[in-house]
Backbone as a printed PyTorch tensor [residue, N CA C, xyz], in Angstrom:
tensor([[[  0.8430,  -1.1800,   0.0000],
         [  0.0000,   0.0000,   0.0000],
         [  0.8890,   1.2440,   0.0000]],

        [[  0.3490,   2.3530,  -0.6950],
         [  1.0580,   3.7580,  -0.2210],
         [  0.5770,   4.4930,  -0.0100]],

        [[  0.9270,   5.8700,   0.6700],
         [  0.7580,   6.9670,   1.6070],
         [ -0.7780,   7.1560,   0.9050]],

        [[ -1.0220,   7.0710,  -0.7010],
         [ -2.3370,   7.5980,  -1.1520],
         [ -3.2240,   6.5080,  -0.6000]],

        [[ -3.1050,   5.5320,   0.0690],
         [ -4.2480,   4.4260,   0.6200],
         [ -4.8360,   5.1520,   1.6840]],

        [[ -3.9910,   6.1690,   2.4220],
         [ -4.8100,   6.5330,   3.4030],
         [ -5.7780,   7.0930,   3.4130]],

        [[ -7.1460,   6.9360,   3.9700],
         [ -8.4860,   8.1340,   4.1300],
         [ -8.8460,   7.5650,   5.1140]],

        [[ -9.4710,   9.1620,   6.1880],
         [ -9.9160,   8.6590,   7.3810],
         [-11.4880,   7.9210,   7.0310]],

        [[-12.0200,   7.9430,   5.8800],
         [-13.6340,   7.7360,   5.7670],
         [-13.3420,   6.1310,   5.5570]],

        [[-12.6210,   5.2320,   5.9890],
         [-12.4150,   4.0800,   6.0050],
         [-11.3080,   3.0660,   6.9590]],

        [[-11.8270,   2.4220,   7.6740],
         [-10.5620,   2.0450,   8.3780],
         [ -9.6770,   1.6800,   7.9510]],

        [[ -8.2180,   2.1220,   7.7850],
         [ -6.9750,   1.0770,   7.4350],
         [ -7.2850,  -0.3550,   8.1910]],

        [[ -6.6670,  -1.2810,   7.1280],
         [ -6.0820,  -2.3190,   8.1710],
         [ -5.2700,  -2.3910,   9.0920]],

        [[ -5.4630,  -2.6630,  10.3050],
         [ -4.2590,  -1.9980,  11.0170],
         [ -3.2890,  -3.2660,  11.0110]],

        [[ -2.7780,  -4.1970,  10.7140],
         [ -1.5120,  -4.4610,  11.1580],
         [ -0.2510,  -3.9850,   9.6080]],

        [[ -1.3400,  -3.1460,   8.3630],
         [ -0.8640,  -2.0050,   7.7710],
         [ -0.3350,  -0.7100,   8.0230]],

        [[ -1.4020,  -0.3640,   8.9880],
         [ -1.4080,   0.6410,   9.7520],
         [ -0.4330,   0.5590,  10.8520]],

        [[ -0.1360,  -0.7630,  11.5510],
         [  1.0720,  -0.3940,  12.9120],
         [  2.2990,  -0.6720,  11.9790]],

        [[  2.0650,  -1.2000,  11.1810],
         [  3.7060,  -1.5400,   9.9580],
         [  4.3670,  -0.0470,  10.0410]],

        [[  3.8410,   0.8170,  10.0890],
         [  4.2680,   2.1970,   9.8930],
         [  5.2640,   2.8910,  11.0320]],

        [[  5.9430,   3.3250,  11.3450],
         [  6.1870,   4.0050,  12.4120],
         [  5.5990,   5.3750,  12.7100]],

        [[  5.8730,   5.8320,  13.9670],
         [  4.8540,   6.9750,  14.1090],
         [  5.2570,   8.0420,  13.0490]],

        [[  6.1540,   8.6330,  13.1950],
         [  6.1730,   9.4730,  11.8260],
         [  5.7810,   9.0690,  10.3240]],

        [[  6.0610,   7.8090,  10.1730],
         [  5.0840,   7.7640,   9.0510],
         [  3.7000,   7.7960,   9.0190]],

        [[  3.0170,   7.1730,   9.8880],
         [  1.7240,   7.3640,  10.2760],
         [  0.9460,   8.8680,  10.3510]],

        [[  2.0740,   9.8910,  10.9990],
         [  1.5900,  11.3320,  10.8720],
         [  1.9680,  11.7680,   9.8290]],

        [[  2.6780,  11.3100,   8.3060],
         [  3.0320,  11.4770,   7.3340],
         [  1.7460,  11.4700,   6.3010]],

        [[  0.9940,  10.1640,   6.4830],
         [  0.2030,   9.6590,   6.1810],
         [ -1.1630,  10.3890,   6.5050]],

        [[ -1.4010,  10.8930,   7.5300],
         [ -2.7020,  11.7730,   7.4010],
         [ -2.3720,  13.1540,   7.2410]],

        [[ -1.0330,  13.8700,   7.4480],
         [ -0.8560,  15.1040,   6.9760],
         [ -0.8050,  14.8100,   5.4000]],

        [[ -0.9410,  13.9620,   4.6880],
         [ -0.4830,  13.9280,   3.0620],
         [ -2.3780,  14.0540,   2.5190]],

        [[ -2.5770,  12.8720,   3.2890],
         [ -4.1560,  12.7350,   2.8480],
         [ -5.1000,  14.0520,   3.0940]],

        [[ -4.8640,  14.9310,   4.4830],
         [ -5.2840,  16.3640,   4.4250],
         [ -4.4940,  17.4300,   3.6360]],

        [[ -3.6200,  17.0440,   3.2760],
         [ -2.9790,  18.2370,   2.0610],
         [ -3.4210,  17.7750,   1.0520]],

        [[ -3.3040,  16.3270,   0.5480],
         [ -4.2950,  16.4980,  -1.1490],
         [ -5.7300,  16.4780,  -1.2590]],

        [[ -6.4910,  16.8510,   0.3890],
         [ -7.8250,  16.9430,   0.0690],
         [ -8.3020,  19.0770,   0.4470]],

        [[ -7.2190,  19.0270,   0.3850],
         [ -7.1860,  20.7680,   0.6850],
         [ -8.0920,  20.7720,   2.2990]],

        [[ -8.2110,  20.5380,   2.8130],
         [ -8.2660,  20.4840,   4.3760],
         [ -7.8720,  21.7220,   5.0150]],

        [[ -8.4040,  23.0410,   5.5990],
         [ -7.9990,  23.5090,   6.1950],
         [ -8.1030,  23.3140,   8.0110]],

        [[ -6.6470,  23.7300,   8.4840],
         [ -6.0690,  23.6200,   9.5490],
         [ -5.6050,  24.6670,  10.5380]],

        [[ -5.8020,  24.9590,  11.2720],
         [ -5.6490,  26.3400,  12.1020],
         [ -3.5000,  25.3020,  11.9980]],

        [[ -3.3120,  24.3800,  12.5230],
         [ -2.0590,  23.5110,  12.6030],
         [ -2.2460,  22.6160,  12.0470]],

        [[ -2.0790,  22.5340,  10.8370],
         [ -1.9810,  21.0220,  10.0240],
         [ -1.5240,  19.7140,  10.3880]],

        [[  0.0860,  20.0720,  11.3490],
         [  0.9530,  18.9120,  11.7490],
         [  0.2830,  18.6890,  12.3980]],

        [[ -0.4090,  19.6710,  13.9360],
         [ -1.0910,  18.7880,  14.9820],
         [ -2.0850,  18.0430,  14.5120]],

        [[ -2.8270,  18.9050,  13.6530],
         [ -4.1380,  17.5950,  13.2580],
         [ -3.6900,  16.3190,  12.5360]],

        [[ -2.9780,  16.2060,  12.1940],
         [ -2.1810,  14.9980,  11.2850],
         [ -1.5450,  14.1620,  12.8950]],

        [[ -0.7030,  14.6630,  13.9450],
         [ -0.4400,  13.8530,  14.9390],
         [ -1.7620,  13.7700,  16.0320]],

        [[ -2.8980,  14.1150,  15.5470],
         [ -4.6720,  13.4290,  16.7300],
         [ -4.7230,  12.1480,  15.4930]],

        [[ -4.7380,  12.4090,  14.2230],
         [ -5.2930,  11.5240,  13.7210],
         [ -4.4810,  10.1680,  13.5960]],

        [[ -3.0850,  10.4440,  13.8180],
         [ -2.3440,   9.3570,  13.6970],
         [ -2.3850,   8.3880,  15.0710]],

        [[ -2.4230,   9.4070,  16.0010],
         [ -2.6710,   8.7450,  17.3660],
         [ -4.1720,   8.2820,  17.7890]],

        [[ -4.9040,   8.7000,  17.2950],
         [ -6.3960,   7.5710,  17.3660],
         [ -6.4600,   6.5290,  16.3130]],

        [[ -5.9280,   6.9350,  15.3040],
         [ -5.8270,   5.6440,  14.2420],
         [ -4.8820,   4.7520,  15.1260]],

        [[ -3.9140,   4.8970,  15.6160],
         [ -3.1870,   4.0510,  15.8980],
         [ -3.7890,   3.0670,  17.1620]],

        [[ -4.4540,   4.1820,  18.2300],
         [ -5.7750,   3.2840,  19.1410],
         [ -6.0510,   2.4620,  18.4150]],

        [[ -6.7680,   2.8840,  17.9220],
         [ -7.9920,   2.1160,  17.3500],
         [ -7.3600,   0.9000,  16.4280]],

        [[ -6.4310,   0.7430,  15.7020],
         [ -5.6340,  -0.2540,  15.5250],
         [ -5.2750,  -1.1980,  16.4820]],

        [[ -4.4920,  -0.7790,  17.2870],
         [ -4.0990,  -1.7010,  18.6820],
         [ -5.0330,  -2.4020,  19.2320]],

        [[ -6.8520,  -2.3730,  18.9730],
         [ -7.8270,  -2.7790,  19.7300],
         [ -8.0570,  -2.1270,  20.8310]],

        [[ -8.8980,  -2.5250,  21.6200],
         [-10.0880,  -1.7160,  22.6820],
         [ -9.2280,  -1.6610,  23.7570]],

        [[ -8.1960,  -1.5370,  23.7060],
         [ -7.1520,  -1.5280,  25.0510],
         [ -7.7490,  -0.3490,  26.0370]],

        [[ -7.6860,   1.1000,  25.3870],
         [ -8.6350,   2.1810,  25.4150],
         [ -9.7510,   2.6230,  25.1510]],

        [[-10.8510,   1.6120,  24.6160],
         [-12.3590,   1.5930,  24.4620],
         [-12.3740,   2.5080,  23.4610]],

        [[-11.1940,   3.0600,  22.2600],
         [-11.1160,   3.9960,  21.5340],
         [-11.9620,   3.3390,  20.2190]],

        [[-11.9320,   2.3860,  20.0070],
         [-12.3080,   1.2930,  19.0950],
         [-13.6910,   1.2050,  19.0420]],

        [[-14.2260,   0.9970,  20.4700],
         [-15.4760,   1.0180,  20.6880],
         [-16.4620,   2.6120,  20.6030]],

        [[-15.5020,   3.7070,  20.6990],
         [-16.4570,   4.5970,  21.0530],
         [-16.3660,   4.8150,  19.4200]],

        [[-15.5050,   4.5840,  18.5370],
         [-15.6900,   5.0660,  16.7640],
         [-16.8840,   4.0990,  16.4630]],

        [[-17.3230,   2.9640,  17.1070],
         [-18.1070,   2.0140,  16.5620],
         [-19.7290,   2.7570,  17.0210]],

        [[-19.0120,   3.3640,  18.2940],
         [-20.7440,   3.9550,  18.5330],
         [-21.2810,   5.2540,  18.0070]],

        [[-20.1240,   5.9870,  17.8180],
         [-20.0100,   7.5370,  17.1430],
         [-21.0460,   6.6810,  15.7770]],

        [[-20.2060,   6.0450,  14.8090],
         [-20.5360,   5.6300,  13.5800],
         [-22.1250,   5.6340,  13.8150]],

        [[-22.3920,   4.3860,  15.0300],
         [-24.2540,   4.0040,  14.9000],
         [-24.7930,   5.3220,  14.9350]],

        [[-24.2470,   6.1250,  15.4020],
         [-24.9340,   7.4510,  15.9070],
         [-25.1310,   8.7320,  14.7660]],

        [[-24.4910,   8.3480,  13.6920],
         [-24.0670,   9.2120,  12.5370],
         [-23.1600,  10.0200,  12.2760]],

        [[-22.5250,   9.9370,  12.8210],
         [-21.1200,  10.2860,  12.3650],
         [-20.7770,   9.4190,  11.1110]],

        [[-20.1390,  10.4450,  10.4910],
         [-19.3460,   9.7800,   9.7290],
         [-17.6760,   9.5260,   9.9040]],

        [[-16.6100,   8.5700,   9.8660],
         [-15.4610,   7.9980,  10.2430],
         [-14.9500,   9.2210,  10.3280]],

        [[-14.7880,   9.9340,   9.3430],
         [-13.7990,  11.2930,  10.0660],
         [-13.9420,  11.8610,  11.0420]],

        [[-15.4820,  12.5030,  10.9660],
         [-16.1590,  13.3290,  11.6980],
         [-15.5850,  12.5070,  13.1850]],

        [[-15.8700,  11.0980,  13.0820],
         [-15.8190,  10.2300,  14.4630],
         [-14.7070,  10.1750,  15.0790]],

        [[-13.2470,  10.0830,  14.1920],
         [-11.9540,  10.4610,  14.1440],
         [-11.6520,  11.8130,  15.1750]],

        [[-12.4830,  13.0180,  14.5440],
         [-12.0850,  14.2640,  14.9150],
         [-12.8810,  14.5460,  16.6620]],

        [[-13.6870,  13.7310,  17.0000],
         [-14.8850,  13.8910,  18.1460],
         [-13.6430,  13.2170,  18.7500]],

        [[-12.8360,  12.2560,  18.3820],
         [-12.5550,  10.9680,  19.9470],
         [-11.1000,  12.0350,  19.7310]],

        [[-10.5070,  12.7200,  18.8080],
         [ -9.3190,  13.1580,  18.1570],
         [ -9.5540,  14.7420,  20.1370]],

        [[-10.5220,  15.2230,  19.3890],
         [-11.3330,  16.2840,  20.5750],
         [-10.6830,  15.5730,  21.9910]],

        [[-11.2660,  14.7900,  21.8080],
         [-11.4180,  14.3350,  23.7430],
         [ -9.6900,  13.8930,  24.0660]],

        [[ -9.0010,  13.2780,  23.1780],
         [ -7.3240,  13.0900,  23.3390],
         [ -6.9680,  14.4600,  23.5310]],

        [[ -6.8600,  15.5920,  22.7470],
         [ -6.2860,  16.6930,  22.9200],
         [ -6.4560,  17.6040,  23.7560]],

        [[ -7.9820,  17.3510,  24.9220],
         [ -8.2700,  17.8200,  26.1430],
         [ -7.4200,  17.0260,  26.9490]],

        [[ -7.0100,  15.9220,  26.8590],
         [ -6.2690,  15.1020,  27.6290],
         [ -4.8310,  15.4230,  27.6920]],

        [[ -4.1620,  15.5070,  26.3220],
         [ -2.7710,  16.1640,  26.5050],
         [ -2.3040,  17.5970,  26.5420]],

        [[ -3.4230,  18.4110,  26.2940],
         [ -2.9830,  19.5430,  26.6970],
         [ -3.0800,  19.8470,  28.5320]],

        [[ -3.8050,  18.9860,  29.0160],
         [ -3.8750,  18.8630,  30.8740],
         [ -2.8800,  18.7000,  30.8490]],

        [[ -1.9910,  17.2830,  30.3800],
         [ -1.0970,  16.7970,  30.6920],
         [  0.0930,  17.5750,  30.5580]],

        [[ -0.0070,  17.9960,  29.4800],
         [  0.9950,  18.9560,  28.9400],
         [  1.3090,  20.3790,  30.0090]],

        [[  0.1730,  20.5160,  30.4430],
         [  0.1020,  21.9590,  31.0380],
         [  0.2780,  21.6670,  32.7060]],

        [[  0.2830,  20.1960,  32.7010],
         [  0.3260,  20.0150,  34.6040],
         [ -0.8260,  20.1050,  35.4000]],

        [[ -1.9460,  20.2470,  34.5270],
         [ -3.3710,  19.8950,  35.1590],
         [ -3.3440,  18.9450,  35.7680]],

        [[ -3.8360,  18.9510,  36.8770],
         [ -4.2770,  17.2700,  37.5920],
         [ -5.5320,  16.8350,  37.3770]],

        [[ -5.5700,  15.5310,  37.0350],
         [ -6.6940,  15.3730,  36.2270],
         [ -7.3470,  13.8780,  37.3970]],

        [[ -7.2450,  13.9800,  38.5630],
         [ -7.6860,  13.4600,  40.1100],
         [ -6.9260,  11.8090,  39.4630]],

        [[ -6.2980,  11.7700,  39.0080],
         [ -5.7490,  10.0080,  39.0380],
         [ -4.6910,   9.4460,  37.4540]],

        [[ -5.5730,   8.8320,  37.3480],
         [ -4.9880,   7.9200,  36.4090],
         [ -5.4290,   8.6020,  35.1120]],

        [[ -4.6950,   9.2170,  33.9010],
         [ -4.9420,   9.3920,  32.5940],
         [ -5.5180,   8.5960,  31.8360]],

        [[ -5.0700,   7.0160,  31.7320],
         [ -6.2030,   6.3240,  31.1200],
         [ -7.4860,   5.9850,  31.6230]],

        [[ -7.7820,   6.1050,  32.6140],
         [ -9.0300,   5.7160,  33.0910],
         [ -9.8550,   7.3530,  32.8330]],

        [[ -9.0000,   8.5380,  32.7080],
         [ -9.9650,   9.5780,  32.4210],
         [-10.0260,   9.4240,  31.2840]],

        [[ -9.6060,   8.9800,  30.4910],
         [ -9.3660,   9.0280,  28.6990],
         [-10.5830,   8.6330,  28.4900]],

        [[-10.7470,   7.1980,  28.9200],
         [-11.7240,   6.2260,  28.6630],
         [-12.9260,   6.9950,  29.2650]],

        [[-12.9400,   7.3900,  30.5210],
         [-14.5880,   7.9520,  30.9350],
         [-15.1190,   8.7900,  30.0260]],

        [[-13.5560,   9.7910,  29.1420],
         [-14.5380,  11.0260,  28.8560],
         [-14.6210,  10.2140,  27.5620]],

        [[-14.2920,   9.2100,  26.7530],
         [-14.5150,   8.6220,  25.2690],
         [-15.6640,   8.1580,  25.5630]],

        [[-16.2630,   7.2660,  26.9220],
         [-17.4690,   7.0990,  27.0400],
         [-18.6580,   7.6620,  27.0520]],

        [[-18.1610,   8.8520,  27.5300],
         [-19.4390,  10.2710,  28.0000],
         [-19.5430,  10.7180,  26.5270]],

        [[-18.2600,  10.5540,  25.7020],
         [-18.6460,  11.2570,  23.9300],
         [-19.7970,  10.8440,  23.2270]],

        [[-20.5700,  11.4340,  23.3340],
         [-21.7480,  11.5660,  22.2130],
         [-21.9170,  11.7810,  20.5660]],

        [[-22.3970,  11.1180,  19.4070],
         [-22.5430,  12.0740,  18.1390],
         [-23.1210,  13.8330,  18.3930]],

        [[-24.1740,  13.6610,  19.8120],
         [-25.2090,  15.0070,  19.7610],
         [-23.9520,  15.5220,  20.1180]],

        [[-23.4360,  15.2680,  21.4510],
         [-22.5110,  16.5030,  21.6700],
         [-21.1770,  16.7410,  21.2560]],

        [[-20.8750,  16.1980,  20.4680],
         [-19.8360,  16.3300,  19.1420],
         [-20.4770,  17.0990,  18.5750]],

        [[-21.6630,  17.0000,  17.8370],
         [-22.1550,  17.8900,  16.6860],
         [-22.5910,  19.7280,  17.7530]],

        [[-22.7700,  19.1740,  18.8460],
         [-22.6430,  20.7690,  19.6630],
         [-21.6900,  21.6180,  20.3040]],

        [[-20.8160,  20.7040,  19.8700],
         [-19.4760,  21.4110,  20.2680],
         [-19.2380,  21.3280,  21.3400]],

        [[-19.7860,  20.4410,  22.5250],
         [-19.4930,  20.0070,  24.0460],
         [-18.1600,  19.5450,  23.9270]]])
């Protein structure tokens, strides 16, 4: 496969998808949002949410990341859109982290509550 196989409106296969290393992986969705003209307030960052939930969601439900794209989907989302909602709730997570927020415990177990609490409605409302 090459870099043009990628689109978020379909799952890679992932043991295609972990073949990659992380920079290629963020290679791979910054290429696919530059030849779909995609605008980006930060292009790279949005290319490293999407590489890092694709890559969840590859690895399996380790992080229930797998599961919440499966429920986004029933809900109407479409795969990107679903991408960019669970993409949302990671980047509330590392910018805490990033910034030294205490977030009362364990990071994965908040990851997972707030991927659970994610909604299609409140994705589409901007919650």
């Amino acid at each position: 496969m090459t870099i043009e196989d990628y689109d978020p409106q379909h799952a890679p296969n992932p043991d295609w998808w972990l073949a990659f290393d992380e920079q290629e992986r963020i290679d791979l969705a910054f290429e696919h949002h530059r030849r779909a003209r995609a605008k980006s307030p930060n292009a790279t960052a949005h290319a490293v949410i999407h590489a890092i939930v694709e890559t969840q969601i590859a690895m399996g439900d380790e992080l229930s990341v797998a599961r919440t794209l499966d429920r986004l989907l029933e809900d109407g989302l479409d795969r990107h859109d679903a991408l960019h909602a669970i993409g949302s709730v990671l980047a509330e997570h590392l910018h805490s982290a990033f910034m030294g927020i205490e977030t009362g415990g364990d990071l994965a177990k908040a990851y997972a509550h707030d991927l659970d609490e994610l909604s299609a409605e409140s994705w589409r409302r901007g919650e």
